[in-house]
C-alpha positions as a Markdown table, in Angstrom:
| # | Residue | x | y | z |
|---|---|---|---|---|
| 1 | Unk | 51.4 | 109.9 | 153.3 |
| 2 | Unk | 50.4 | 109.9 | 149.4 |
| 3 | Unk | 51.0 | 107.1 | 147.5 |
| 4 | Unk | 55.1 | 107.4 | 146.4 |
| 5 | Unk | 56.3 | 108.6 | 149.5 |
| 6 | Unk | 58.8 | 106.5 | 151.3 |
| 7 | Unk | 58.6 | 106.5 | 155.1 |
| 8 | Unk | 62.2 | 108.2 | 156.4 |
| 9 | Unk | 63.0 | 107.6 | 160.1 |
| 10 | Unk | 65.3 | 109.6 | 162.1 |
| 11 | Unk | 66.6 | 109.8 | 165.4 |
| 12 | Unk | 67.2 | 113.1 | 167.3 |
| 13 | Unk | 69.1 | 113.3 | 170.9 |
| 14 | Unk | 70.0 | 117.0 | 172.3 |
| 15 | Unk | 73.3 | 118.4 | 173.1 |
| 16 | Unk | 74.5 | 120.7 | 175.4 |
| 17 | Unk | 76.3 | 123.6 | 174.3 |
| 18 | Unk | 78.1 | 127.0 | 175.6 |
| 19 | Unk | 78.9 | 130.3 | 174.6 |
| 20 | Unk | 82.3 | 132.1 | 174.7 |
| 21 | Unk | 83.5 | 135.3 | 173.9 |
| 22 | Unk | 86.1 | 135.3 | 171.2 |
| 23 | Unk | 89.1 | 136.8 | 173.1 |
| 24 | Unk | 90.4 | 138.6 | 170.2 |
| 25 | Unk | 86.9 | 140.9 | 169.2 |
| 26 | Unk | 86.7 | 143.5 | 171.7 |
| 27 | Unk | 82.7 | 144.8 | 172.8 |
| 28 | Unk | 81.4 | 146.7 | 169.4 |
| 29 | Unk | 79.7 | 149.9 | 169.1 |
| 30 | Unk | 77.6 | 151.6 | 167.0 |
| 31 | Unk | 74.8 | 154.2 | 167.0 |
| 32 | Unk | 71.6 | 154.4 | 164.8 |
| 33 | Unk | 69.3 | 157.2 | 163.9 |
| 34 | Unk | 65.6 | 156.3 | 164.8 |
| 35 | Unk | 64.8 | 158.7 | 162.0 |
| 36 | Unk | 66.8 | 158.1 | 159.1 |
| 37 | Unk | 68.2 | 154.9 | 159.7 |
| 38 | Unk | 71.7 | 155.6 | 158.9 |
| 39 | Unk | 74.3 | 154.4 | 161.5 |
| 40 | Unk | 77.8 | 155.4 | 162.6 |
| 41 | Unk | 80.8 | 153.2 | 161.6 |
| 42 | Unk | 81.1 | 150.8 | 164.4 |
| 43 | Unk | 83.7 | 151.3 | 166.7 |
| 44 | Unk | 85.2 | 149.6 | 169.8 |
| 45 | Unk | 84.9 | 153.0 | 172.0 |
| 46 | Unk | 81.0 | 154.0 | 172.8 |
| 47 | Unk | 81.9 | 157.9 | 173.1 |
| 48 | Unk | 82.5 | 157.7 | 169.4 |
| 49 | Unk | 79.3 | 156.1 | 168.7 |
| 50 | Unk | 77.5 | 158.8 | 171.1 |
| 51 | Unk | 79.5 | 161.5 | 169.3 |
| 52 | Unk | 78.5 | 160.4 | 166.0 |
| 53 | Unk | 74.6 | 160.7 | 167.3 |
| 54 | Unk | 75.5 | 164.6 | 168.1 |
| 55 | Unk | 76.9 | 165.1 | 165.1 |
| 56 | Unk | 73.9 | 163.6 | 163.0 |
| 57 | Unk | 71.7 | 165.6 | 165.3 |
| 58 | Unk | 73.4 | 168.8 | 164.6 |
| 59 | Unk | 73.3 | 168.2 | 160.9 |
| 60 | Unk | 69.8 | 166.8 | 160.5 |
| 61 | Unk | 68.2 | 167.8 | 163.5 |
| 62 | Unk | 66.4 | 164.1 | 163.8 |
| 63 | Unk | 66.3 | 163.7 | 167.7 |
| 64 | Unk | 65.8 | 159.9 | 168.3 |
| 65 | Unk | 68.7 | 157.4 | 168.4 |
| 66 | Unk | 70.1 | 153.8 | 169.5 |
| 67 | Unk | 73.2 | 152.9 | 171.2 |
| 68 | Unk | 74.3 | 149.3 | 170.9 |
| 69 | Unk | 76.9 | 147.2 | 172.1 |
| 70 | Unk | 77.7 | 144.2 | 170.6 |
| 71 | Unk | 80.1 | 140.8 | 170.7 |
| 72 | Unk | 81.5 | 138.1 | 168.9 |
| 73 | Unk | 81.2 | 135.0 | 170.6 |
| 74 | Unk | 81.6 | 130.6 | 169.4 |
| 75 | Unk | 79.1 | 127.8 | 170.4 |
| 76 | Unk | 81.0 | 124.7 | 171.3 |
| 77 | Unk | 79.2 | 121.8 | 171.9 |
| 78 | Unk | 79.9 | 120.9 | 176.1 |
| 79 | Unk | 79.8 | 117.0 | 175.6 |
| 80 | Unk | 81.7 | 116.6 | 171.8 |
| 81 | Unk | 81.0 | 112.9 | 172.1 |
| 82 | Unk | 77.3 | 114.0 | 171.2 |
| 83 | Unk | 77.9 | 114.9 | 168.2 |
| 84 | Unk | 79.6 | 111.3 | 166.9 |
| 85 | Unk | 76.5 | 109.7 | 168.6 |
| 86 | Unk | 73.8 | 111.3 | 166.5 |
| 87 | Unk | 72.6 | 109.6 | 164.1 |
C-alpha cells in the first residue's frame, strides 16, 4: 500500500440462493436473422417467431436464423437471515 492509504477490512460469508419463475411472464419468443440482425417482435407463441423467420426469408432471401425462448425469473436469497448477518 502507498503511503495515504488506509487499510479497510471486510468480512464476506456466502448465501444461498434460488431461482423462480415469475408466474405471471409466460416463456418468450423471438427469432433473429443471422444475416441482418433484425429480429421479430417477441411473442409468447413460437410459430409466430418461426413465421416471422419465413417471412424475412421471403423478403430478403438471407437463409440463417435463431429461435429463442426466454423467461423471467426472481433470485431470493434461501436463508434471508444471511443477509442481516453480513457485515
Amino acid at each position: 500500500m502507498s503511503e495515504g492509504d488506509e487499510s479497510v477490512r471486510r468480512r464476506y460469508r456466502f448465501a444461498e440462493w434460488a431461482l423462480t419463475a415469475v408466474p405471471t411472464m409466460a416463456v418468450r419468443h423471438f427469432g433473429k436473422c443471422l444475416m441482418c440482425g433484425q429480429r421479430s417482435a417477441d411473442t409468447a407463441e413460437p410459430d409466430e417467431a418461426q413465421v416471422w423467420c419465413l417471412k424475412h426469408a421471403g423478403l430478403t432471401h438471407h437463409s440463417g436464423y435463431e429461435l429463442s425462448a426466454f423467461q423471467y425469473f426472481n433470485a431470493t436469497m434461501t436463508d434471508p437471515k444471511a443477509e442481516q448477518r453480513v457485515t
